[in-house]
N, C-alpha and C positions, 0 to 999 in steps of 0.2 A: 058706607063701608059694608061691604058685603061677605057673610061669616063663610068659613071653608067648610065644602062639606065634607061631614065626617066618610060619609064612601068612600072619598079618594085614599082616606088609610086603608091598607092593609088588616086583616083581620088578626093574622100572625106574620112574624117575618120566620123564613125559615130557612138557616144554614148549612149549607151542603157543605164538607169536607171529601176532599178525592183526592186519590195519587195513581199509582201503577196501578195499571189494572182498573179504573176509575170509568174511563169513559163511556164502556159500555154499562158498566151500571146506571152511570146520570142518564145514560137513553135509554135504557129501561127502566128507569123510574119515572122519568118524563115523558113517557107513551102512554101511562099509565094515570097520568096528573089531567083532570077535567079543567077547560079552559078557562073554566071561569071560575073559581074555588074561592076568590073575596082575598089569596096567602099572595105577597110575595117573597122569592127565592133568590137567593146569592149562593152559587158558588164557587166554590176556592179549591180548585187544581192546583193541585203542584205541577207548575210548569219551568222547564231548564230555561237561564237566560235569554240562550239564542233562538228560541223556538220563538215560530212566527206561526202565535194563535189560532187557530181553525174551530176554536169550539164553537163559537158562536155558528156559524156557516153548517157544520155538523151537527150540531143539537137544536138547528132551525129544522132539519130536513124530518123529524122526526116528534114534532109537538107543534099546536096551535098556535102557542104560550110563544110570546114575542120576546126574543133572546135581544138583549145587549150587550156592547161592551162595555163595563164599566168606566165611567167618567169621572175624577175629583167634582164635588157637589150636586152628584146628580139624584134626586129625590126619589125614592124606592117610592112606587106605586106597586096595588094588586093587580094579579093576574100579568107580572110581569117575573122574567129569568134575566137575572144580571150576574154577568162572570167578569173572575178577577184579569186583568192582563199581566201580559209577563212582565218581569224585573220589579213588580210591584209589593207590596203589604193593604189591606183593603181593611178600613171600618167602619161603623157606621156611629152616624153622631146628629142625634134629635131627629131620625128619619132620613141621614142622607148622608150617601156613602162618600169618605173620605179615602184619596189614594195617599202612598207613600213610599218613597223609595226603599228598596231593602236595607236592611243596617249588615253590611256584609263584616262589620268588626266581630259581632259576638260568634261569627264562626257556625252558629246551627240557627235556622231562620223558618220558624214555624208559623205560616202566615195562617193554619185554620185555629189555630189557638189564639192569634191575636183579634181574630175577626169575632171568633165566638165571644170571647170573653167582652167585647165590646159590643157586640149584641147583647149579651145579660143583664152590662151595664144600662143600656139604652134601652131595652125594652122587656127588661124585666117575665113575666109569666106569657106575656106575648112571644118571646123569644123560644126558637123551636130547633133544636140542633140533628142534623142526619150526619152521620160517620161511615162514607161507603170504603169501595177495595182501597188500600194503598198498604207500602210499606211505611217503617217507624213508630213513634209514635204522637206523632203532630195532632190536636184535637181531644189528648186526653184532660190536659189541664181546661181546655177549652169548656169539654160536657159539662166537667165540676162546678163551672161558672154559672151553666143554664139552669144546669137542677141547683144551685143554691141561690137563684134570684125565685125559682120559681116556673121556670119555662120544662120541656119537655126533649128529651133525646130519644130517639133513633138512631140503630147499629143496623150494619147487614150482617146477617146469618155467615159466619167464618165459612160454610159448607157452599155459599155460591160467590165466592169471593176467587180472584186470579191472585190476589194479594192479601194475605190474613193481618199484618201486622198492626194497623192501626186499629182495626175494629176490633181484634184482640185485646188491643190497649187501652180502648174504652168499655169494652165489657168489664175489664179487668178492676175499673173503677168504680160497679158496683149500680150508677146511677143511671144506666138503661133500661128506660121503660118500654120499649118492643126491640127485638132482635127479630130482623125479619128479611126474605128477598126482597131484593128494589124492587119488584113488580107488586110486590102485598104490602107494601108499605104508604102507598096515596091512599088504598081505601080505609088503613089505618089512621090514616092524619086524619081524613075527611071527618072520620068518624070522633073524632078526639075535638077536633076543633068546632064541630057542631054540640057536642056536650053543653047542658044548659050551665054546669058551672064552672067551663070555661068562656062562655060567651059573656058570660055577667064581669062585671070590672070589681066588684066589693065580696067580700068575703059573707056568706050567709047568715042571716040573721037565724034561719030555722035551725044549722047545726048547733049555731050557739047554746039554744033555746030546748034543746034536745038533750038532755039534760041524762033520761033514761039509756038513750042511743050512746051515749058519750062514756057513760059509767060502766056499760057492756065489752066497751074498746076497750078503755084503760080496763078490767076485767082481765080479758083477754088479754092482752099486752103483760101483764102483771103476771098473770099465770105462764107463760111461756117464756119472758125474758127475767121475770124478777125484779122488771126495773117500771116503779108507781108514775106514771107522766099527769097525772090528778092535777095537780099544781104547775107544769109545764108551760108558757108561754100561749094563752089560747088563740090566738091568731093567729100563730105560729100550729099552731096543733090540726086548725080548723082549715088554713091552706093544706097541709098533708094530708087531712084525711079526703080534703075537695079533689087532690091530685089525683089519691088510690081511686076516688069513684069514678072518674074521667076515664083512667086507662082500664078499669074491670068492667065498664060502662053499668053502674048503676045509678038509679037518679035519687032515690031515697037512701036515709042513712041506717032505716030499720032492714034492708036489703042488704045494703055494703056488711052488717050484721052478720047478715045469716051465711056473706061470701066470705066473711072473717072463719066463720062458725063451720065451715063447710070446706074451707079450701086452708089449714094451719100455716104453710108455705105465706100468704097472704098476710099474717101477724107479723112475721118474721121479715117480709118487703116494706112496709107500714113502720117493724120500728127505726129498718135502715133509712127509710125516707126520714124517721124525726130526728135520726141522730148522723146527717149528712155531713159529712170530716168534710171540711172544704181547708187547703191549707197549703203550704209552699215553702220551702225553705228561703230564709232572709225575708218572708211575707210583711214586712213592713221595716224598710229600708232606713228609715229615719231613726224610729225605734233600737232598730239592731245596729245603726250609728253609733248615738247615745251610748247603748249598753257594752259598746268595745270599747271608744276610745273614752267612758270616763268607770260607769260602775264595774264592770268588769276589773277592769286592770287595781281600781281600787280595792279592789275585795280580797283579789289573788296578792296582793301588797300584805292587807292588815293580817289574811291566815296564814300567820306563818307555820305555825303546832298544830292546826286544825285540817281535819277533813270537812271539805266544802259541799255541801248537798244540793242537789236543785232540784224539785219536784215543776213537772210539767202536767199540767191537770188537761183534758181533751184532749190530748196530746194526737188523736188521731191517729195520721201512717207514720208519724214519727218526724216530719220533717223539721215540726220546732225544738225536739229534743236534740238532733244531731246540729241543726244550728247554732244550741248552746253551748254544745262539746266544740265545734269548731271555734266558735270565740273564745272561750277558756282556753283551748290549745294555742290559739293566733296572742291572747294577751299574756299566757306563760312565756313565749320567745319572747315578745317582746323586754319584758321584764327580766329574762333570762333566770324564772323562777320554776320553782318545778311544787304542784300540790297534789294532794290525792282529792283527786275529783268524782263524787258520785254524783249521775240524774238517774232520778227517778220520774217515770213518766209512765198516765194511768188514764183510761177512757172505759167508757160504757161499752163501746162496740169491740164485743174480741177480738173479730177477725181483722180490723184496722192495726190492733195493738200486736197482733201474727204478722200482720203485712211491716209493721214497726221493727219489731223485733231479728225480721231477715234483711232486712236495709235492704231491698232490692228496689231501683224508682227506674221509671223509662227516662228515653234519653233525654225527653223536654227539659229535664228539671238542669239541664245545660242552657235555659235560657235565667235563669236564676242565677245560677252562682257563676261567676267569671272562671276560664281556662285554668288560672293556677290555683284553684279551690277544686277546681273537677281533679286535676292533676294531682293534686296533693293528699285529700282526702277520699278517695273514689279510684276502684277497678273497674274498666270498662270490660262488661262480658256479655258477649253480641248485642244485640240493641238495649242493653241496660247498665246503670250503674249500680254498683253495689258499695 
């Protein structure tokens, strides 16, 4: 039996998200991609059903890097470009891309958020998200996936964009680590994925061990947010701080120090990377089952004289607090009861609990909740709800 060699993986997989306005970007970012980089690339066009694909044919004419068209089962190798085909949804699953028909019931059909998010699942810190021109906002829920397994996003620059809207929408989320033109953004991968504490697969023994370097950060940290991360999950602490040195490119952590000590903006990126809101309205379907058709409707039964409270702790952009007001509201008709209902919901990161507090979500979050939930508790005001 003869073992597989590890060359034929990919270094990183890296997801390209495009719409209007797109095409020229993926060819200038792919003029710009050396042939042999060790990455392979998937990207995902928004393409109308009847369109009879050309990209591949067009972004051969213009890169090394041998374009395909994506296949059901076909095994992502490096130093390859695999594109979605139309009437499709594309994922990937233990290294190999799976196709899918579109689900045209839920009405909004966001194929680069379904691809990312299954990238993050698959491949974790390897996984590498680019967000070029398009309109909407397809690929936001996506980023959230990459940066909370661990992996790394790329935006283009809204200033060389034909279409601002989705990269607007992933800025927006706080977890982009370069904002950049599609032509500066391969010498930035290059660079990122040759970092010696991304090429390593284990978490460092030296940051661990660093004892001095660690008590400086939380210092730091402490003094500018208020909030002691000392006791914080270290593994968890020691992937964040391995990420900030990757993309500041420092290789020591007495250095990342002195780029904490020198650049304060940098404290403030650091605490957002430890306290990344990753979250979704209905985020666990079985659960928020459970909790309408039995404790819910139980609860709003037994208060009858009482005001009911609910504190939502992490509560993040708010999307688990509004999902509890909606089932309270959906188990009051039902029961044809009426209570005073307070939630209270509360997080470390302000600007999540501002972003909370104005309900405003892009239009993805229509792949979560069904038509007569968007309908019922939601204004649509141009590409968002509120």
């Amino acid at each position: 039996m003869t073992k597989e060699n590890p060359l034929s993986h990919p270094t990183h997989y890296v997801g390209i998200g495009a719409s209007a306005g797109g095409l020229e970007a993926i060819e200038e970012f792919f003029s710009h991609v050396p042939e042999k980089s060790g990455l392979a690339f998937i990207v995902i066009q928004h393409l109308s059903p009847d369109y009879k694909s050309l990209m591949v044919e067009l972004l051969s004419k213009k890169t090394k890097i041998p374009v395909h068209r994506s296949v059901d089962g076909m095994p992502v190798e490096p130093d390859n470009i695999y594109m979605i085909p139309p009437k499709k949804n594309l994922s990937i699953f233990h290294g190999k891309l799976v196709l899918k028909e579109k689900d045209n019931t839920r009405g909004v059909n966001l194929p680069i958020d379904i691809f990312l998010r299954s990238l993050a699942e698959d491949k974790a810190e390897r996984a590498i998200a680019i967000i070029l021109s398009g309109t909407g906002s397809d690929g936001t829920r996506g980023v959230r996936a990459i940066k909370e397994q661990g992996g790394m996003v790329m935006v283009q620059d809204e200033n060389t964009c034909k279409f601002n809207g989705m990269p607007r929408a992933a800025i927006s989320t706080g977890v982009a680590d370069f904002i950049l033109a599609p032509k500066e953004m391969p010498d930035q991968l290059m660079a990122y994925v040759g970092h010696p504490y991304v090429i390593r697969t284990q978490p460092s023994e030296n940051l661990l061990n660093d004892e001095s370097g660690l008590t400086r950060i939380f210092a730091e940290l402490r003094e500018k947010t208020k909030v002691d991360f000392t006791y914080y999950k270290p593994s968890t602490i020691i992937r964040r701080i391995e990420r900030r040195m990757t993309v500041t490119q420092t290789d020591q952590l007495s250095d990342y120090v002195l780029h904490l000590q020198k650049y304060p903006v940098e404290v403030m990126t650091l605490y957002k990377e430890l306290l990344i809101g990753v979250t979704s309205f209905f985020r666990n379907p079985a659960a928020m089952e459970e909790l309408m058709t039995h404790s819910m409707a139980d609860l709003i039964d037994q208060a009858r004289n009482r005001e009911i409270r609910f504190w939502v702790t992490a509560c993040s952009t708010g999307e688990e607090a509004y999902t509890i007001a909606i089932l309270a509201k959906e188990a009051m008709e039902k029961l044809g009861a009426a209570r005073d209902i307070k939630i209270f919901a509360t997080d470390l990161d302000r600007d999540a609990v501002i972003q909370a507090g104005n309900g405003i979500y892009p239009e993805s979050i229509a792949a979560d909740l069904t038509p007569k939930m968007l309908g019922k508790y939601f204004y649509k005001k141009e590409e968002h709800y509120q």
